[in-house]
C-alpha positions in Angstrom: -16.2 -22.3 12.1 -14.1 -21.4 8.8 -10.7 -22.5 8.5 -8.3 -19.3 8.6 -5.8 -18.5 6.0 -2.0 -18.9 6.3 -0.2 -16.9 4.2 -0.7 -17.3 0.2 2.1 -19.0 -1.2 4.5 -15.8 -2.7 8.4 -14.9 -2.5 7.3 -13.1 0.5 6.1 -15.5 2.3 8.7 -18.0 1.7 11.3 -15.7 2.5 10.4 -13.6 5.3 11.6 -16.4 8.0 10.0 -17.1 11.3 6.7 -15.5 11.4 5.4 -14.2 14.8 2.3 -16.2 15.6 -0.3 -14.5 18.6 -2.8 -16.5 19.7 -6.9 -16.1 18.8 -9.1 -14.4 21.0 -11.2 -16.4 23.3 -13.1 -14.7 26.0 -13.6 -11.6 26.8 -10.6 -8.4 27.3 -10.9 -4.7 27.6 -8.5 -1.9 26.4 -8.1 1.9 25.8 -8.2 1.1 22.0 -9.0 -1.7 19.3 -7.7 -1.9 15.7 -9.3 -4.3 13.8 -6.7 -5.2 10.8 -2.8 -6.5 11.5 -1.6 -4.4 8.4 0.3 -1.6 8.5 -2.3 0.9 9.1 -3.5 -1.2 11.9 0.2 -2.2 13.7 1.4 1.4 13.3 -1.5 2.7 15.0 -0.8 0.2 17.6 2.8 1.2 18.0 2.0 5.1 18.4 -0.3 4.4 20.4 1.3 2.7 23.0 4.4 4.7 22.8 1.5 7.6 24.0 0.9 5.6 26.6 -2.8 3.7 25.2 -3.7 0.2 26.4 -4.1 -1.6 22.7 -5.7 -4.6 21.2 -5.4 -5.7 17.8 -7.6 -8.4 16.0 -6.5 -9.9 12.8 -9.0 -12.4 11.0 -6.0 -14.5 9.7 -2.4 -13.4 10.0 -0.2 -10.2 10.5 0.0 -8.9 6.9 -1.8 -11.5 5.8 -4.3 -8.8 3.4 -1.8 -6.2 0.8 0.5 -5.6 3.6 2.5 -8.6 3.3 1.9 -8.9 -1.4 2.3 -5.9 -2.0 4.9 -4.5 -4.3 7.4 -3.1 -2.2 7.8 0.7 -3.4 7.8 3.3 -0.9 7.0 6.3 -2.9 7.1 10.2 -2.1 3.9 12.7 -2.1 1.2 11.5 -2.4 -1.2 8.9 -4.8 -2.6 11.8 -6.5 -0.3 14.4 -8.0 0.7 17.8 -7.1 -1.2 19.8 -9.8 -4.9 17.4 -9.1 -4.1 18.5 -5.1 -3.7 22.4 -6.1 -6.5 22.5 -8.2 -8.6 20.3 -5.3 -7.7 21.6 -2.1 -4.9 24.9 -3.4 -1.5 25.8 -3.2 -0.9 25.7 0.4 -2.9 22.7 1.3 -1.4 20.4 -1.6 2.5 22.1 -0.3 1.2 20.9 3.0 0.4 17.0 1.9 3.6 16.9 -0.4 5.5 17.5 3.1 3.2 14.7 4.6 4.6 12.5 1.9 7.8 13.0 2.3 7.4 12.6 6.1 5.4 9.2 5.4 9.1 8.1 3.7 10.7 9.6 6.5 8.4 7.4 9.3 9.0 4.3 7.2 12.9 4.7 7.6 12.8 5.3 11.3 10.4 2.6 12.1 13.1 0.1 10.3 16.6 2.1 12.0 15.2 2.5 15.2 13.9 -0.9 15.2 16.2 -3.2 13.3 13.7 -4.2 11.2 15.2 -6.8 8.6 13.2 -5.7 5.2 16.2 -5.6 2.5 15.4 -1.3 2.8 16.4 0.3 -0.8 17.0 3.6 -2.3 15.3 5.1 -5.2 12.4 4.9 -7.7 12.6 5.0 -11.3 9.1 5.8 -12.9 9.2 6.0 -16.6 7.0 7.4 -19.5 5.5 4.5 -21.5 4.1 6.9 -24.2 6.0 9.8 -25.7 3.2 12.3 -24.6 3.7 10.8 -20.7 7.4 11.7 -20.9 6.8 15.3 -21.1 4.4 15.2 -18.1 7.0 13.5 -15.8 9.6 16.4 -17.0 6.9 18.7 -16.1 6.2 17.3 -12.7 9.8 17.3 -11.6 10.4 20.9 -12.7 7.3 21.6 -10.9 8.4 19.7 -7.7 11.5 21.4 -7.9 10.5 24.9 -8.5 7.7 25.2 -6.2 8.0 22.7 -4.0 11.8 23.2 -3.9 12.4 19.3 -4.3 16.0 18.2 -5.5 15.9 14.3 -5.1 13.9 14.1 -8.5 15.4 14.7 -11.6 14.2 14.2 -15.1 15.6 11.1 -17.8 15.7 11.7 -21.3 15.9 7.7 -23.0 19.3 7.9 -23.3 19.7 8.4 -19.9 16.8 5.7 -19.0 18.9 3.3 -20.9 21.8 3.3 -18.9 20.0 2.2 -15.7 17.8 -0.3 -17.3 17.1 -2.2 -20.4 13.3 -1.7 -20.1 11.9 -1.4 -23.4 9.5 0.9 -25.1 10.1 3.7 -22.3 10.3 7.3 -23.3 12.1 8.8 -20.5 11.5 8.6 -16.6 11.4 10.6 -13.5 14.3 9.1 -10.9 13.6 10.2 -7.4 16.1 9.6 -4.8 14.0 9.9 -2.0 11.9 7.2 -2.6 12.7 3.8 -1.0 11.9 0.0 -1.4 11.6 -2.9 1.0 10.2 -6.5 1.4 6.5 -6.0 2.6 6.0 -8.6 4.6 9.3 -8.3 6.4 8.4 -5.0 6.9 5.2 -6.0 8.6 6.6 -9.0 10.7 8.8 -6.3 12.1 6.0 -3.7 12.7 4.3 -6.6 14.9 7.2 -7.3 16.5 7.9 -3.8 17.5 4.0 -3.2 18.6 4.3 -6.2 20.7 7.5 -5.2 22.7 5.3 -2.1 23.4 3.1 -3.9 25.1 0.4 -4.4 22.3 -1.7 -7.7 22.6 -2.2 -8.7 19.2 -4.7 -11.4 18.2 -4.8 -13.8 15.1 -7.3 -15.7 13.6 -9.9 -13.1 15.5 -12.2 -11.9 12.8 -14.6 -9.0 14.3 -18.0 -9.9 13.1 -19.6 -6.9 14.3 -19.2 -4.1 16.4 -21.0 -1.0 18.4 -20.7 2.2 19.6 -22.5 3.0 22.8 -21.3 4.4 26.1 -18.1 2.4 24.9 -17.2 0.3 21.8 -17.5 -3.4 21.9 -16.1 -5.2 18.9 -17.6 -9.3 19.0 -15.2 -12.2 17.3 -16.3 -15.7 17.2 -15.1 -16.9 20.8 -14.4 -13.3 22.5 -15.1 -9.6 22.3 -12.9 -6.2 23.1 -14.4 -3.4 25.3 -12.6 -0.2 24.5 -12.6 3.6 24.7 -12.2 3.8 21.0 -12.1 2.3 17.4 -9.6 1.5 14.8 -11.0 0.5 11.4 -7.9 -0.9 9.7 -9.6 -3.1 6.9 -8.8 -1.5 3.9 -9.8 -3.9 0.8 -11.0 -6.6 3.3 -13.3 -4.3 5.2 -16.3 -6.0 3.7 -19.5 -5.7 5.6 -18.1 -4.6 8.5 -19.1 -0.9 8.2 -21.6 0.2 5.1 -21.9 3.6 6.3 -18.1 3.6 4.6 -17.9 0.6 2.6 -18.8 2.7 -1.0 -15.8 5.3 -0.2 -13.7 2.5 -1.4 -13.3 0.0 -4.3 -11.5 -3.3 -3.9 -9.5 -4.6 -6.9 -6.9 -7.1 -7.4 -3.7 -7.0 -8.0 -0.8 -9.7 -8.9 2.8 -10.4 -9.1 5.1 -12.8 -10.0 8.7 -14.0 -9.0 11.2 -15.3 -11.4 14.0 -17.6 -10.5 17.1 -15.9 -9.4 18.8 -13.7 -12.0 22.1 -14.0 -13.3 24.2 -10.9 -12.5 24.5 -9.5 -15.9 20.4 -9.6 -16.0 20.1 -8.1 -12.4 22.1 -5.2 -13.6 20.5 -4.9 -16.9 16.8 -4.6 -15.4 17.8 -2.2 -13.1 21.9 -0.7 -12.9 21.6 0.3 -9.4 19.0 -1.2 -7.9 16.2 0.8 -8.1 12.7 0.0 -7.6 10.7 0.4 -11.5 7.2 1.6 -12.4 5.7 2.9 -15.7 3.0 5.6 -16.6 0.4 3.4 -17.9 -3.1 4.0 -15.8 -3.2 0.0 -14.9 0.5 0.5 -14.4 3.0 -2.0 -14.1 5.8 -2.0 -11.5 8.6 -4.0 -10.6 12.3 -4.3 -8.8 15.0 -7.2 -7.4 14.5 -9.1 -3.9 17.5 -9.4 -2.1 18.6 -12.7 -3.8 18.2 -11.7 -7.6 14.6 -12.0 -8.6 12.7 -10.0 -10.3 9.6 -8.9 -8.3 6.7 -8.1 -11.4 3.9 -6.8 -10.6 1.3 -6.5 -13.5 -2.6 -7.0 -14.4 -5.6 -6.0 -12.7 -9.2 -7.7 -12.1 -12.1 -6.4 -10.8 -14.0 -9.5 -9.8 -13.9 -11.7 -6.5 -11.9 -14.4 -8.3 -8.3 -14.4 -8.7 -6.9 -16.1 -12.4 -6.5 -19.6 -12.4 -2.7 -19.1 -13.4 -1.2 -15.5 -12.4 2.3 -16.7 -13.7 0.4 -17.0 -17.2 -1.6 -13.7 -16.5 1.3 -11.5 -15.5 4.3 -13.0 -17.7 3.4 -11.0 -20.7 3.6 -8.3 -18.8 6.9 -8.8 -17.8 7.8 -9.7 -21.3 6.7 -6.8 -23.0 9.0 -4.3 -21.1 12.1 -7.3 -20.5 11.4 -9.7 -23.7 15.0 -11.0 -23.0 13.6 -12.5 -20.1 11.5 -15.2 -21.8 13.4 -18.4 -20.9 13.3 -17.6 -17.3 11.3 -19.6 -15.3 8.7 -18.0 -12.9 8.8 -19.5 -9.5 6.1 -17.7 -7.7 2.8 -16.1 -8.7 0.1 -14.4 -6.2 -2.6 -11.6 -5.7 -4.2 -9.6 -3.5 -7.1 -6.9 -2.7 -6.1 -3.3 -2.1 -8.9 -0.7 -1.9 -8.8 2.4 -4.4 -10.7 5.6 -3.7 -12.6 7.7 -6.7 -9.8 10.2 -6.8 -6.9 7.8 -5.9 -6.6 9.3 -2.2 -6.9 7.9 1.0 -10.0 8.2 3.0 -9.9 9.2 6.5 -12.7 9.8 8.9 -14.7 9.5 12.1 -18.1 6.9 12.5 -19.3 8.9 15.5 -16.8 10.3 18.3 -15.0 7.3 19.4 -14.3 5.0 15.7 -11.8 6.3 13.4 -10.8 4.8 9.8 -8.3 5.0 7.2 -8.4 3.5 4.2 -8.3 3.6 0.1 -4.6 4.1 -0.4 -4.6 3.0 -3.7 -1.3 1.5 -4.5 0.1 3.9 -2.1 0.3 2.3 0.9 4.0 1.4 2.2 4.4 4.9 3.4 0.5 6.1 4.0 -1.0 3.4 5.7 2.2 3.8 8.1 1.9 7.5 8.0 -2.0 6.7 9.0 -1.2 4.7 11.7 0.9 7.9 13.2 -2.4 10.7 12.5 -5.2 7.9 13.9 -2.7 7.7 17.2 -2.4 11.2 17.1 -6.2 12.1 16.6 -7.0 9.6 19.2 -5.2 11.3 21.9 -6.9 15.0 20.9 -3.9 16.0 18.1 -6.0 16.2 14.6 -4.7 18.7 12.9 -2.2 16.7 10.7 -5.3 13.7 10.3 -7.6 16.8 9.5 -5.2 17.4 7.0 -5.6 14.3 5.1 -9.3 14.1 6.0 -9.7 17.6 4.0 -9.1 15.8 0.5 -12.7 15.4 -0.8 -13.6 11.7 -1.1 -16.6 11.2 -3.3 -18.5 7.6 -3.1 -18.6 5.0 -5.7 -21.7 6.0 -7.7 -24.7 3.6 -6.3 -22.5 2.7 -3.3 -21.6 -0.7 -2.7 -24.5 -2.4 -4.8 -23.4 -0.4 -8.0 -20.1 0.3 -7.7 -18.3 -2.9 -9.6 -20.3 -2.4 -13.0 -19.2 1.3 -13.3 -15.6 0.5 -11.9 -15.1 -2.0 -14.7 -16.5 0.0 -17.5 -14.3 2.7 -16.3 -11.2 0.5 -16.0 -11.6 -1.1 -19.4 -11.9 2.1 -21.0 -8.5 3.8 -19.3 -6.8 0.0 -19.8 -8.2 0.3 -24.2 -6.3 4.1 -24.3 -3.0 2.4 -22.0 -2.9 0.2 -25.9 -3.6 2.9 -27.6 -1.8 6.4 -28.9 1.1 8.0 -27.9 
């Protein structure tokens, strides 16, 4: 049997305290519904679910948010991955007004799950995204006039780089787009506490319990290496770890990876010079960078892409120029932690959500989107499960086109097609 994998060794992990730990599956169990995934798609299904009354099991192959749940970046941002004018010209006005509202709701959903609960994740207000080309600074004052004029959206206003300056020292910015009603958190805090939450439910949660296959007869039975789950229905929760678990989705999504680093606490006068107020950071470029502060001074960078199944030998060395190029005051400061981690990006950088059959249901793809719409996910699967799909419909109605070749093509044209948008990010204006 494989050994399973504790936590890689990030800020997060080091700082998120006492874990929960569940025990593996041995045996067989039955319930009204199993996820398969402890992320946050998987334990907020879990939590509706139960509060609707549903008997639940969850199997995680390693630990709760041990996949992009617990490294990610932290940003909980509005709307959707995609922007408003890509969704009008996809799906039309009314639709696109209809998943903005979603969005916003997915913010909302993250903020009660952490009030209601007393979920410890160092919550934060506010997102600055900034233009990291003169000609990208125009289309972020276009977006938040057009947020606020037909969308009638006042948390956004526009930056010009005077403005930008006096929240942050980032250099080489051209203006940015500060949105009030975006928030900011520590991930794997945030997914200890959904766990803990789903559990006082009632949830049986199981780690170290990867499903190696599963079926969908008169019921669904999901087998793990010492046990198997007989339910009613199906949670596919894998995102970028799905694997071979179900091909007949598999090529809807892309898995890349992602990495961040830590720094060593920083002084005041360089906490408040990366970011005035404390605001969570991102730029414009297509492999975009994105950063903000943990709760004890660090700056959280994340930066770089790869598109293989290997990680960089050193991601301190891989993502410090990154850092550099927007902070260079930063270069004597040590960094203390670096790590990665798969997330799975769709085609057209939304999520995909759909039935296998009448009893499995999946969400997945959220492409660097996923604080708010994998929890938001976790709500419409609950909901569509007990015979509510019209706000999962919703979401589903966003054509998601398959990797060209599927899963046996799909890295080659991925790679070409990221080298070619990461060329014009060095290029122009």
């Amino acid at each position: 049997m494989p050994a399973f994998a504790e936590h890689v060794d990030s800020w997060y992990a080091a700082s998120a305290g006492a874990a929960p730990s569940y025990t593996s599956l041995k045996g067989g169990t039955d319930a009204d519904v199993c996820i398969i995934g402890a992320g946050y798609t998987g334990l907020s299904s879990a939590i509706h679910l139960a509060e609707r009354g549903y008997k639940v099991v969850v199997l995680e192959a390693n630990r709760v948010g041990w996949g992009a749940s617990g490294r990610n970046g932290g940003h909980v941002g509005t709307g959707q991955r995609a922007d408003q004018s890509s969704l009008e010209k996809w799906v039309g006005r009314e639709t696109a007004g209809n998943l903005w509202q979603l969005g916003l709701d997915a913010v909302d959903l993250v903020c009660e799950l952490v009030e209601t609960h007393h979920i410890d994740c160092e919550l934060g207000v506010g997102n600055l995204h900034m233009a990291a080309k003169a000609s990208h600074a125009l289309d972020l004052e276009h977006e938040v006039n057009q947020l606020t004029r037909d969308y009638g959206y006042t948390k956004a206003s526009y930056l010009n780089r005077e403005e930008l300056a006096e929240l942050t020292s980032a250099s080489g910015m051209h203006g940015g787009m500060l949105d009030m009603g975006a928030r900011h958190l520590h991930p794997l805090k945030y997914a200890h506490g959904l766990a803990r939450v789903a559990s006082s439910l009632g949830v049986t949660i199981y780690e170290q319990s990867p499903a190696v296959k599963w079926r969908d007869n008169a019921q669904v039975r999901v087998d793990t290496q010492q046990g198997s789950v007989t339910a009613k229905a199906l949670v596919l929760a894998c995102n970028g770890y799905l694997g071979k678990l179900a091909p007949t989705i598999a090529g809807n999504i892309m898995p890349i990876n992602n990495f961040v680093i830590a720094t060593e606490p920083l002084s005041r006068d360089q906490q408040r010079a990366v970011t005035r107020d404390n605001h969570s950071l991102s730029d414009s470029l297509f492999v975009i960078n994105y950063w903000k502060l943990s709760g004890d001074g660090r700056l959280l960078f994340g930066g770089g892409e790869n598109y293989t199944s290997r990680f960089p030998k050193d991601i301190k060395g891989f993502v410090r120029p990154y850092m550099l190029n927007i902070y260079p005051e930063l270069a004597d400061v040590k960094i203390d932690y670096g790590w990665g981690g798969t997330l799975g990006i769709t085609m057209n950088r939304m999520p995909d959500f759909g039935r296998i059959g009448s009893r499995t249901f999946y969400a997945q793809g959220f492409s660097g989107h996923g604080v708010p719409t994998a929890t938001m996910a976790g709500k419409l699967l609950a909901a569509a499960i007990d015979g509510d799909s019209e706000k999962f419909n919703l979401m589903a109605l966003v054509p998601t086109h398959r990797f060209p070749g599927g899963t046996l093509l799909r890295w080659p044209g991925l790679v070409a097609g990221m080298l070619y948008y990461s060329l014009l990010d060095k290029l122009g204006s």
